[in-house]
C-alpha angles and dihedrals in degrees: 000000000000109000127204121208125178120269124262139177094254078061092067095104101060083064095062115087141092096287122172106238118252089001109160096214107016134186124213100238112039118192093207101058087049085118083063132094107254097277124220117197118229115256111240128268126244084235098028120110088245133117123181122190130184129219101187111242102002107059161286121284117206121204097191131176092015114197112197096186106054094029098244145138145172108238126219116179105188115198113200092199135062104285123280126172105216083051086044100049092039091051092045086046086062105039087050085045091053093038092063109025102041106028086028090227109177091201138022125190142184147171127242115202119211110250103049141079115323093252093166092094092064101036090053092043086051093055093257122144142196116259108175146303116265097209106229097009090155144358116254114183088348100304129114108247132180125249126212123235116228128188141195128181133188101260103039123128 
C-alpha cells in the first residue's frame, strides 16, 4: 500500500529531474524532454493552490490550480522510477483517494502528452475519461504536439 506524507523541504531533490510540464502521470527522466535543460519544479509556496505529497520511493503527487470553490485540481502523479504500471496505477489510486476524501475535491483533471508511456490502461481502469485534445498544448523535439484532456470526478466508476 502506497503512503502519502506532507512535503517538506528535505524532500527538494525528488523535484529535479527532466519532468514533462503539467504530465499526468510523469516519469523522471523523460525521454521527450531530453532536448531540455534538466528541469527542476518549483516547491511549493506556503499561499499558492498547490498542494505536493510524497510516497517514499515511489513519487511525488501534485495538486496543482486548486480551486476550492468549485472543488477542482490539476493532477500531477510523478514516478521516480521507469515507468511501471502496477507502481503507476497504486500511486494514482492514492492520490484520487486523497483528492477526494481528504481535500474533498469533487474533479481532477490532467493532460497526457503522445510519445511516452501508454498510460490509458491506468487511467481507464482509475475512472478517468477523456475529455478532449488541446491542439499545440507543448512543444516535444521542437515541434508543437497536442496534448489529451483526462477527467476524473468524484463519483465516477
Amino acid at each position: 500500500m502506497v503512503t502519502l506524507s506532507g512535503y517538506r523541504p528535505a524532500h527538494a531533490a525528488l523535484l529535479k529531474g527532466r519532468w514533462l510540464p503539467g504530465e499526468l502521470i510523469a516519469v523522471r527522466e523523460d525521454r521527450r524532454v531530453a532536448d531540455f535543460s534538466v528541469a527542476e519544479l518549483p516547491e511549493p509556496g506556503l499561499c499558492d493552490e498547490t498542494r505536493v505529497l510524497v510516497a517514499a520511493g515511489a513519487g511525488v503527487v501534485r495538486y496543482l490550480e486548486i480551486d476550492w470553490v468549485d472543488r477542482r485540481a490539476r493532477l500531477e502523479v510523478l514516478l521516480l522510477t521507469d515507468y511501471d504500471e502496477v507502481g503507476a496505477r497504486a500511486l494514482l489510486e492514492r492520490a484520487l483517494e486523497t483528492a477526494f476524501s481528504v481535500f474533498a475535491l469533487n474533479r481532477v483533471y490532467g493532460y497526457v502528452t503522445p510519445g511516452g508511456p501508454d498510460v490509458e490502461p491506468v487511467l481507464r481502469a482509475a475512472g478517468f475519461e477523456r475529455e478532449g485534445v488541446v491542439p499545440e498544448a507543448a512543444r516535444v523535439g521542437g515541434a508543437p504536439v497536442g496534448r489529451t484532456l483526462w477527467g476524473r470526478l468524484r463519483e465516477s466508476r
